[in-house]
C-alpha positions in Angstrom: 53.0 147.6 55.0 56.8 147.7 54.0 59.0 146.7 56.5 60.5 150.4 57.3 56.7 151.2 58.0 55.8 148.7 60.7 57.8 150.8 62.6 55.6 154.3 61.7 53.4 154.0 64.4 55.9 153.1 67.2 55.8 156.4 68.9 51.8 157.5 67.8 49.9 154.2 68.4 49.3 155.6 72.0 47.7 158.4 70.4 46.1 157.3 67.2 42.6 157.1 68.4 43.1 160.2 69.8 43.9 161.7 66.3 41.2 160.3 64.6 38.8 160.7 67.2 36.8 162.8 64.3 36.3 159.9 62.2 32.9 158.2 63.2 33.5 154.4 62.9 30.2 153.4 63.3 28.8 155.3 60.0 31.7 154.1 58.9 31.4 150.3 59.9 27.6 150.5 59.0 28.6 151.6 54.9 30.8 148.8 54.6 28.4 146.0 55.9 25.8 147.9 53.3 28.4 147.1 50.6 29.1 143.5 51.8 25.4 142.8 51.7 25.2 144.8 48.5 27.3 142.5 47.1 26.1 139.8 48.4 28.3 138.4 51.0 26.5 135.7 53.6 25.1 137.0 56.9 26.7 137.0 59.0 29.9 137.2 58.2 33.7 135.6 58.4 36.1 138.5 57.8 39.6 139.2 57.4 40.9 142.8 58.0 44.4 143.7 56.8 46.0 146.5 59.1 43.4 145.9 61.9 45.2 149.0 63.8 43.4 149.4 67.2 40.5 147.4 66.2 38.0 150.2 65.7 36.2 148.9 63.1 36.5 145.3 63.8 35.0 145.3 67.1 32.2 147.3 65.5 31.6 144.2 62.9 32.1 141.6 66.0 29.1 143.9 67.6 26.8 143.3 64.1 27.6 140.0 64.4 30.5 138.9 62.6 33.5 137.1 63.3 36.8 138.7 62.0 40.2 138.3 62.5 42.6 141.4 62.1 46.0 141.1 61.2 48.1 144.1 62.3 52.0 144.5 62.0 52.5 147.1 64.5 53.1 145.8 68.1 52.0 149.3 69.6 48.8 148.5 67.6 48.5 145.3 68.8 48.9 146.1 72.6 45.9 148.7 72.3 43.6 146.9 70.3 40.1 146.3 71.4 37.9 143.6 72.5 35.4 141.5 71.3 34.6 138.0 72.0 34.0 137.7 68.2 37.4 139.6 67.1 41.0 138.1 66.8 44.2 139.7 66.2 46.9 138.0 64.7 50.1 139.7 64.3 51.8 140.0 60.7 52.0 141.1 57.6 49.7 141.7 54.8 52.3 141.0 52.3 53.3 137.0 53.8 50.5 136.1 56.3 48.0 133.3 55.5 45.7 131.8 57.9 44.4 128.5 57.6 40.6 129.4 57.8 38.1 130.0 55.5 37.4 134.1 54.8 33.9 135.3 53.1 35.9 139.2 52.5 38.5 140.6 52.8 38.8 143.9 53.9 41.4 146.5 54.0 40.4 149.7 55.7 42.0 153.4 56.4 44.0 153.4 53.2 46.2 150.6 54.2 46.8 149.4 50.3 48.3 152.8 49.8 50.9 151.8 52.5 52.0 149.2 49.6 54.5 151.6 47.8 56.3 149.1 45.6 55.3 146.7 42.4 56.8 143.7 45.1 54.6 145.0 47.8 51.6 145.5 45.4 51.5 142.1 43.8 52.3 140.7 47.7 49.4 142.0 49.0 47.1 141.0 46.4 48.5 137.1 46.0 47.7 137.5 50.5 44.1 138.8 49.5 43.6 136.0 46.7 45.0 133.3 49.0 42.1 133.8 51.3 39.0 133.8 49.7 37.0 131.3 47.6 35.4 131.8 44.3 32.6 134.0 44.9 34.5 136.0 47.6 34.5 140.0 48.6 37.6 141.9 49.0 36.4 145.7 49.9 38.7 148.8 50.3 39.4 152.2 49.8 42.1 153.8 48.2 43.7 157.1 47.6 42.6 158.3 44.0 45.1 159.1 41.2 42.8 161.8 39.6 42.0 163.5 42.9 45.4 163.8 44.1 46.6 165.5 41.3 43.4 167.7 40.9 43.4 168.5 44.8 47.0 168.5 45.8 48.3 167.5 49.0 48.9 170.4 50.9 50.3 170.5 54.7 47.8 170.5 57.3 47.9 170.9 61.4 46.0 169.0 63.5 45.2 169.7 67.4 43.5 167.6 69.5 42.8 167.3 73.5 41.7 165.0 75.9 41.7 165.5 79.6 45.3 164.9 79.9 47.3 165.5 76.6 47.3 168.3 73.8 48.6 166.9 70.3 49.6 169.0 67.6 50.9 167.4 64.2 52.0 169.5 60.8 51.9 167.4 57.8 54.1 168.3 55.2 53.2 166.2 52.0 55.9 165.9 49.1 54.9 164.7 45.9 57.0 161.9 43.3 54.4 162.1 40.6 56.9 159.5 38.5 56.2 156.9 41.1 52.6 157.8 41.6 53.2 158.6 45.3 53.3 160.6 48.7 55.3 161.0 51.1 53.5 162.5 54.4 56.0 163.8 57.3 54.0 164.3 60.7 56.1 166.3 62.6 53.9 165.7 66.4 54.4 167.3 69.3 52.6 165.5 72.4 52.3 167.8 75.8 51.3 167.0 78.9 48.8 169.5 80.9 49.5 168.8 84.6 52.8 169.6 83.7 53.7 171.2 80.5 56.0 168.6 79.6 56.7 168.1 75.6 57.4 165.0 73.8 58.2 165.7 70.0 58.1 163.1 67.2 58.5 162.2 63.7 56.8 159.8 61.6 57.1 159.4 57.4 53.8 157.7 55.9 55.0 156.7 52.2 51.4 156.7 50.3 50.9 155.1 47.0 47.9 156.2 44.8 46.0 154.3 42.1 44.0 155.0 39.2 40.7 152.5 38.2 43.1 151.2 35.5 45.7 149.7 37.9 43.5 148.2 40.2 41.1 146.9 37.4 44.7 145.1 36.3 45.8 144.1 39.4 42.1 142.6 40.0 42.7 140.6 36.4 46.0 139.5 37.5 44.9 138.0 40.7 42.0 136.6 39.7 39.3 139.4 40.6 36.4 141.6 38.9 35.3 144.7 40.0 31.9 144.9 41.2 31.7 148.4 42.0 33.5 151.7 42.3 32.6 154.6 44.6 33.3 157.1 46.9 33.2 156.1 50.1 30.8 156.8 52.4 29.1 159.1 50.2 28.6 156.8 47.0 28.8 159.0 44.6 30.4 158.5 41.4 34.2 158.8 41.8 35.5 161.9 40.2 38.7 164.4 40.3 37.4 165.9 43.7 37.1 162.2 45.5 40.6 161.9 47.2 39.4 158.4 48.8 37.5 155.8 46.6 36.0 152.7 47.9 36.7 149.7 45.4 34.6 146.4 45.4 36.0 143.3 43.8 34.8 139.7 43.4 37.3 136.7 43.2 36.3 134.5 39.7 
């Protein structure tokens, strides 16, 4: 992430699990490790996540037997991340951090390379993903599609969700800079409290970056990569106009 947007999830890290309590990690986790062994990463395996978040799908690789480490800028991310006698967290940032231990993949998970808005940030995040694999090694991750985006749209969406104490709304407005191949999401939330009614409103401004195959199959060339595979993910079908999230597979030389 940029530096304005380790500070995004300061007010809805308390939540975030919350909100994407729809999402089911473990099919999820389970498609990844399919793609790992697909292409042909050792079992089991040493793996670096960039933007670990709350640690929802790393504790599900420390459970299948891995051992990862997951590096996470956010504090508030940090403080509520899970578990695992084979999961680390170290704090930092994807665009400086190197770690001093050998990695078989990297992965980057949840769209966090589209939190890399600029050409800096880009070529930042790759040289961090370069720097910590060997020849041979995976880096796996799934993007926001260029194609899809502009076929589909953003539009603005509400969300609701409950759990015994709280009830969440959040309206997402997107806004569109086609010129810098981007979107900017604005998540106006408003947090309430049942026992007593009380509301607690905030803002948060996700700056999303897009990429077609031909950028990443040049960024891959530039930092010493080849694609393996492109897909949608968790579906694997062939990535088309109507596949907003595409999982990319890439091997270093």
């Amino acid at each position: 992430m940029t530096h304005t947007d380790r500070e995004i999830f300061d007010q809805s890290a308390q939540f975030y699990d919350l909100i994407y309590s729809d999402r089911d990690s473990h099919a999820e986790t389970q498609w990844i490790l399919n793609q790992l062994t697909q292409a042909g990463v050792r079992q089991p395996a040493r793996i670096l996540e960039l933007g670990s978040g709350t640690g929802r799908h790393a504790v599900l690789f420390g459970a299948a037997g891995h051992s990862v480490t997951g590096v996470e800028p956010s504090p508030q991310m940090l403080e509520r991340a899970q578990a695992h006698p084979r999961v680390k967290y170290v704090p930092g940032d994807a665009r400086s951090i190197r770690i001093d231990e050998p990695f078989d993949a990297v992965l980057a998970l949840f769209h966090v390379l589209n939190y890399h808005t600029s050409a800096h940030d880009i070529e930042k995040f790759f040289e961090t993903v370069s720097a910590h694999l060997p020849s041979g090694g995976i880096f796996g991750f799934d993007t926001w599609f260029t194609p899809a985006v502009h076929a589909l749209r953003p539009e603005k969406r509400t969300l609701t969700k409950e759990s015994q104490d709280l009830h969440i709304s959040r309206v997402a407005t997107p806004t569109e800079y086609l010129s810098q191949s981007m979107v900017t999401v604005t998540y106006d939330c408003t947090i309430t409290v049942k026992a007593t009614t009380e509301t607690h409103s905030f803002v948060e401004a996700h700056h999303m970056r897009h990429f077609t195959e031909t950028e990443i199959a040049s960024l891959a060339i530039q930092h010493g990569f080849e694609i393996l595979d492109t897909r949608e993910f968790l579906t694997g079908r062939e990535a088309s106009r109507e596949t907003w999230g595409v999982w990319f597979t890439l091997r270093k030389i």
